[in-house]
N, C-alpha and C positions, 0 to 999 in steps of 0.2 A: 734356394737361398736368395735371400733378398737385402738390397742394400738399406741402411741403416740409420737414421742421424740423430743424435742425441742431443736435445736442444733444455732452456732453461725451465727450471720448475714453477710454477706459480709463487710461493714464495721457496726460497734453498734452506739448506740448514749447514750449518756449516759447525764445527766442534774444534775446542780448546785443547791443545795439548800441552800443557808444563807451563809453567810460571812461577812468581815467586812463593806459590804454596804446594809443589810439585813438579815431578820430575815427567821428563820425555817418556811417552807409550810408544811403543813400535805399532806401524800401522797394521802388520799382520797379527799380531792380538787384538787388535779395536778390532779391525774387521770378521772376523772370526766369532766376537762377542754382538758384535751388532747388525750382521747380516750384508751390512751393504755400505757402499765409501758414502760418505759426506759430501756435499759440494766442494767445500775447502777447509784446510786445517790451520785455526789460529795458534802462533808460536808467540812467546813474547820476547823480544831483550830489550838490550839496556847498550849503549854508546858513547862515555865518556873517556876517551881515550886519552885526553890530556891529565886525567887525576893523577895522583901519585898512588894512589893504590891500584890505580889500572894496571892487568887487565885481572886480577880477581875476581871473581862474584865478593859484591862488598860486604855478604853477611859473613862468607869465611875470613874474609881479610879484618872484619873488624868484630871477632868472637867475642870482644873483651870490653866491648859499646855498651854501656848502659841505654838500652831503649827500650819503649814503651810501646811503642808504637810500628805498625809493619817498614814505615815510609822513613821512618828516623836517622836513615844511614847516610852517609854521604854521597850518595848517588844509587838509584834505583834498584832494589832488590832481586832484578830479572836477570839473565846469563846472558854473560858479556857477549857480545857480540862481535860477531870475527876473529874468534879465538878458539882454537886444537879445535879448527874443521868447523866452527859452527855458525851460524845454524844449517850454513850452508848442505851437512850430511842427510838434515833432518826433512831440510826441503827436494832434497831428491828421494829419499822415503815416501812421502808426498804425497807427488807426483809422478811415482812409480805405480802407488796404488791407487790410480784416475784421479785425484784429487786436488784443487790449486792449492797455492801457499798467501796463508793471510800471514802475515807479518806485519806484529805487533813493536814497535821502535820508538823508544823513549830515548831522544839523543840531546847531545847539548846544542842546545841554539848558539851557542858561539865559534862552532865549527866554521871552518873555511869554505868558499864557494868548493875548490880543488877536494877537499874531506867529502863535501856533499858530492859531487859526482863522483868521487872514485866509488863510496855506496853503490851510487845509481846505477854504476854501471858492473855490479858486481851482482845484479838483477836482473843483468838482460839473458840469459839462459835460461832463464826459468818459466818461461813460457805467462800463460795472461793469469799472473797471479797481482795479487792486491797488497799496498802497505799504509798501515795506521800509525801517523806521525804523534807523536806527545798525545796520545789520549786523555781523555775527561780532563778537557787544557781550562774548565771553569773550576775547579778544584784547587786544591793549593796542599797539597800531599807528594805528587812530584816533582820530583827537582828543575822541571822547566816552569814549576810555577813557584818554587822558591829561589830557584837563582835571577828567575826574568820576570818583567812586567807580562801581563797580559797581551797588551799591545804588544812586545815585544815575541810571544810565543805565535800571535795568530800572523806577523809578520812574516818569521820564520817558518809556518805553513805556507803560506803562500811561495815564498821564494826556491824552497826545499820542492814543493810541490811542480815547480813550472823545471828545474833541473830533470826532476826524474821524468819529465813529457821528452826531455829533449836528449838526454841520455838512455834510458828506459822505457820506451813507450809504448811496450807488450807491460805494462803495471801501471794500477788503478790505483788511485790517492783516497784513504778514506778520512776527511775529517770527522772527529770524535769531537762534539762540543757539548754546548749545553741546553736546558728545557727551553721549551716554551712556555712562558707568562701568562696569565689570565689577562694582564694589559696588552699585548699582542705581540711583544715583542721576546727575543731568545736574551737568557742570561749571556752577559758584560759583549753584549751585542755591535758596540762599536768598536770593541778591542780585536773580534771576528768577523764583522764583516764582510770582508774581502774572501775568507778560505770557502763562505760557500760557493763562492763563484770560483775558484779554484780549484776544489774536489770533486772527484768525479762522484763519491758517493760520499751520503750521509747516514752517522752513527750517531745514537745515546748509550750506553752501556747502561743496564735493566735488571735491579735484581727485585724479585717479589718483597723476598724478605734477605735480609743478610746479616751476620755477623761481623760487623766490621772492626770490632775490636781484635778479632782472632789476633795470632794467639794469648793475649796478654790480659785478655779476663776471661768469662764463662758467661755464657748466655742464660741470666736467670730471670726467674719472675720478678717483676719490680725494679733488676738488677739496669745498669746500662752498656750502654754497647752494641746495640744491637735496635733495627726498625722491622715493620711490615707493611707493607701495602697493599691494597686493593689491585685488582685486575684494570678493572675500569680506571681507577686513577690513571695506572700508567699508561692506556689505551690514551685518554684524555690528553696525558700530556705528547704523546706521540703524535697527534694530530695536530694540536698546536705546534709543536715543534718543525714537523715538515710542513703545515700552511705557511712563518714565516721561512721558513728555511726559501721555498719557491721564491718569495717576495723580494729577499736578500740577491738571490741568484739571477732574475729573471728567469729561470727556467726550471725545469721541474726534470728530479735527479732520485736514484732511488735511494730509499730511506732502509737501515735494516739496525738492528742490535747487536755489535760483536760484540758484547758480552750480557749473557742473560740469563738468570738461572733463580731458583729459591733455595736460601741458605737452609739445610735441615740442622745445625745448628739452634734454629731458632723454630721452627716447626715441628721438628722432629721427623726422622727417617722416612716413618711410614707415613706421613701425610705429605711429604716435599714435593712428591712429584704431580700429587692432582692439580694444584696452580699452575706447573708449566704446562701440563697441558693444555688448562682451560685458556690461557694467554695464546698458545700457540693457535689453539682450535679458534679463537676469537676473528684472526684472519682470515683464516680457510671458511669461514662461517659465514661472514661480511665481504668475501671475496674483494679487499683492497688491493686495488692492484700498483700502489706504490710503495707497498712494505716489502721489499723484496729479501729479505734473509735474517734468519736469526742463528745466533751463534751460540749451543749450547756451551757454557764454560762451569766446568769442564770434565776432561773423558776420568779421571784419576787426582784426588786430591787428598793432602792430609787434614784437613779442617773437614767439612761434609757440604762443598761444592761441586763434588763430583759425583758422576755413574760412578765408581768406584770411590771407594777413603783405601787410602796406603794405612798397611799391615803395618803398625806404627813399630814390630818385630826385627821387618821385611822389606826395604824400600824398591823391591824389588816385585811386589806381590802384589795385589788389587783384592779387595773386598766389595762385592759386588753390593750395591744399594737398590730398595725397591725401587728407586726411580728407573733404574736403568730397563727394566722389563717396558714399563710404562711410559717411557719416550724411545723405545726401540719398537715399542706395538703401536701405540696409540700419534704417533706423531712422523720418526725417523719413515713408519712404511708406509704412511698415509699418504694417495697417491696426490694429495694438492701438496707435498713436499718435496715429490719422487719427480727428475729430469722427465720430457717430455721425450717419447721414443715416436720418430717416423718412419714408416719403411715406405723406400724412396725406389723403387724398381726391382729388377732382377739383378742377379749376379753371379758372377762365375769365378771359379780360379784360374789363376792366380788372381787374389786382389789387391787392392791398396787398400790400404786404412789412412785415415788422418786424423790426427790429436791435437784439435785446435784446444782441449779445456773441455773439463768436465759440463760446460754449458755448450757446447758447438764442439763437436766427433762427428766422426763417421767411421762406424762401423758394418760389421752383418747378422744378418737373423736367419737362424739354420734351423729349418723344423725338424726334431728327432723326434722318433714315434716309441711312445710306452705302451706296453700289452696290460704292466699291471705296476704298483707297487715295486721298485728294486731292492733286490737286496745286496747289488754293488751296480754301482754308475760310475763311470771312472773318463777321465777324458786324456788324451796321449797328443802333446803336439810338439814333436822333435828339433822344429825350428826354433834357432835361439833367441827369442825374442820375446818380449814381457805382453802378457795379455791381462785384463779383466774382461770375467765370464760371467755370465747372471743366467743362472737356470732354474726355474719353478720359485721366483723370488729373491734366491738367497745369489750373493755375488762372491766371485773367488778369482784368486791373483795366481798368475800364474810366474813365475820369473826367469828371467830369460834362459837357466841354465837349468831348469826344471823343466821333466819332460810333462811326467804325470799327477795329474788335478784327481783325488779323492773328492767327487763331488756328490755325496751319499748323505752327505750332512741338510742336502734339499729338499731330503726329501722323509727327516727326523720328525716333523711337525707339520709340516703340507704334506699329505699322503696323496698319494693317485687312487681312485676308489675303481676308474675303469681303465679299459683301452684309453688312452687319446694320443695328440702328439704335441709336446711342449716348443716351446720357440727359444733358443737357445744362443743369447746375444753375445759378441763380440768385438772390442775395441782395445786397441795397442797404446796407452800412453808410452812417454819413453820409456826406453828401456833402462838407461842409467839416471831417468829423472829431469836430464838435460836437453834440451833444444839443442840443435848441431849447427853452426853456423855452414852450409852447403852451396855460399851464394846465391841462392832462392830468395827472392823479394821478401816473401812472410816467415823463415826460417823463427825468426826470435818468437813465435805467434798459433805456429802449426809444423809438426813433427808429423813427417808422415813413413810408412813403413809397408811392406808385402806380404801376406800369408800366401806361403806359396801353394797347399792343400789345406783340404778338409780335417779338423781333429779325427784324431780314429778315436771312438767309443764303446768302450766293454762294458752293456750293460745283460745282469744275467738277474733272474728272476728265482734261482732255484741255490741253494748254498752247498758244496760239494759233500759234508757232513756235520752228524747233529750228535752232539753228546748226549747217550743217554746213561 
């Protein structure tokens, strides 16, 4: 057995789950469907707490709205935020399944300093996840760009951003702004400023092609509502983007896409997904090493922005799309996407683990020896305590009050053709999702825990009987 550490990817991938055209996926159906956790899972809400229709989602509160348009409402179509457990349930979900929590929050800029920290600090358990304050703030579709000036939005970054350092500071601030210009500068560039030297990362949200009318017309020939782009455009504008983005900052910060996808919609099913991956492979290809993540959006949608479109029957159900094969093979396991794994010495039991975040773990690599092909692999670890397992590829959760891991599904489509012995990794995020405050200096930052033995493993090669 040897120790372990899981460090970042050259660029992450990080995936969408629910917003305002879709509901919450539980992380052990994604994971099950897609082989392996994400870096981190973007959630979106919404925070105007003083409305009078707070705290409904404003599309059920206002069924009876004539609109046109998705953004029409009185305040942003995403789930409320801080209401029956949320999203707080979803971010221990998470991060139960290795995964950080990007948190997507469109809030009113006219909140109170005392509003903005009690937020902040309703973040500090959750270990080194990220939040996207008012998104695509060059835009004029959400309500912090129709109730506030500009300047007045990228102020509100700034000040919202230095509360959560000083309240939260296990969470990373993403500014969401806008292009970069062929004249050299980023759209309404003195009204922002200031937030790139305030955020720790930068974002553009990126779609190839998209339907942005959804749902309120139909994407047809000639018809409107709907663009496409080039590959190359968007590369183009992404370099301009982060050259001034450095200029603005003095310093050079990583750049990625939380939201990026091609609308099938407007290309159609079966063509959607060969642009994201030419965009993605564009990186890995050109090995830039300041694009550091993209964020497919999303896992499940009712429009055709997702690996899956919702059973419009079923909202319960997922319809799996040809993209989804085609950025679970060609992108999700390609290894310029995949955490970087060191094994860092020997090790014994009992050990510790620690769960700094799916970019910085430590766990262990346990070589088990296969004679041939299984026809049951199975892993038993009695200790209550939540693990992720990655054997021959495929990755599997274990949770804390489960003993046994069916882990057969490894070995459905990677076959073993000989003898060999596979290396069989393990790492503990929490176990209920949450950092423990335990007096420990990095408590809000690193969770750590004991396996106190070895899994036992029942693997058998022969099957007790055969119908004939």
């Amino acid at each position: 057995m040897k120790k372990l550490h899981m460090g970042p990817a050259a660029c992450a991938l990080d995936l969408g789950d629910g917003s305002e055209r879709a509901e919450y996926v539980n992380q052990d159906y994604i994971l099950h469907k897609l082989g392996r956790p994400h870096r981190g899972v973007n959630i979106m809400y919404t925070y105007y707490p003083h409305d009078k229709e707070w705290p409904a989602r404003i599309s059920e509160a206002c069924k009876d709205l004539n609109v046109s348009f998705a953004w029409d409402y009185p305040y942003d179509d995403y789930f409320p935020y801080d209401v029956n457990g949320q999203p707080f349930e979803q971010m221990k979900d998470i991060r139960r399944h290795g995964q950080e929590v990007l948190l997507t929050l469109t809030i009113d800029c006219g909140l109170s300093d005392e509003e903005l920290r009690k937020v902040a600090r309703q973040l500090r358990p959750y270990g080194r996840m990220m939040i996207r304050i008012n998104h695509e703030c060059c835009g004029n579709w959400f309500q912090h760009n129709k109730r506030y000036t500009y300047e007045q939005v990228g102020a509100f970054f700034v000040k919202f951003a230095g509360i959560i350092k000083e309240e939260a500071p296990n969470v990373k601030t993403i500014f969401c702004g806008g292009w970069g210009k062929e004249d050299g500068t980023v759209e309404r560039e003195e009204a922002f400023r200031d937030c790139y030297a305030a955020a720790d990362i930068w974002s553009c949200d990126c779609y190839l092609a998209l339907h942005y009318g959804w749902p309120y017309n139909i994407a047809e020939i000639g018809g409107e509502g709907f663009k496409a782009d080039s590959v190359q455009m968007n590369v183009d504008l992404y370099n301009r983007t982060f050259k001034r983005a450095c200029e603005l900052a003095g310093e050079v910060k990583p750049m990625t896409t939380a939201e990026f996808n091609t609308d099938g919609d407007v290309t159609g099913p079966r063509m959607q997904g060969e642009s994201v991956v030419r965009f993605a492979h564009y990186w890995r290809d050109n090995k830039v090493d300041w694009f550091k993540a993209i964020s497919m959006y999303q896992f499940r949608d009712r429009g055709r922005l997702g690996l899956e479109i919702e059973d419009p029957n079923n909202s319960a159900v997922g319809i799996e799309q040809p993209m989804l094969a085609q950025y679970r093979d060609q992108v999700l396991h390609d290894p310029y996407f995949m955490p970087a794994m060191t094994e860092c010495g020997e090790a014994a039991f009992p050990v510790k683990l620690r769960w700094g975040g799916s970019e910085d773990a430590d766990g262990v690599a346990i070589s088990v020896h296969f004679d041939a092909n299984p026809e049951f692999c199975e892993m038993t670890v009695e200790q209550e305590i939540g693990l992720m397992v990655e054997l021959n590829g495929r990755w599997f959760y274990k949770a804390p009050k489960t003993k046994t891991i069916d882990m057969m599904s490894a070995f459905f489509d990677t076959k073993i053709d000989a003898p060999c012995d596979l290396t069989m990794k393990i790492f503990a995020p929490p176990a209920d999702g949450l950092n423990v405050d335990d007096g420990s200096e990095d408590w809000a930052v690193n969770y750590r825990t004991v396996l106190e033995k070895a899994p036992e493993m029942r693997i058998r090669y022969e099957v007790p009987g055969v119908v004939k």
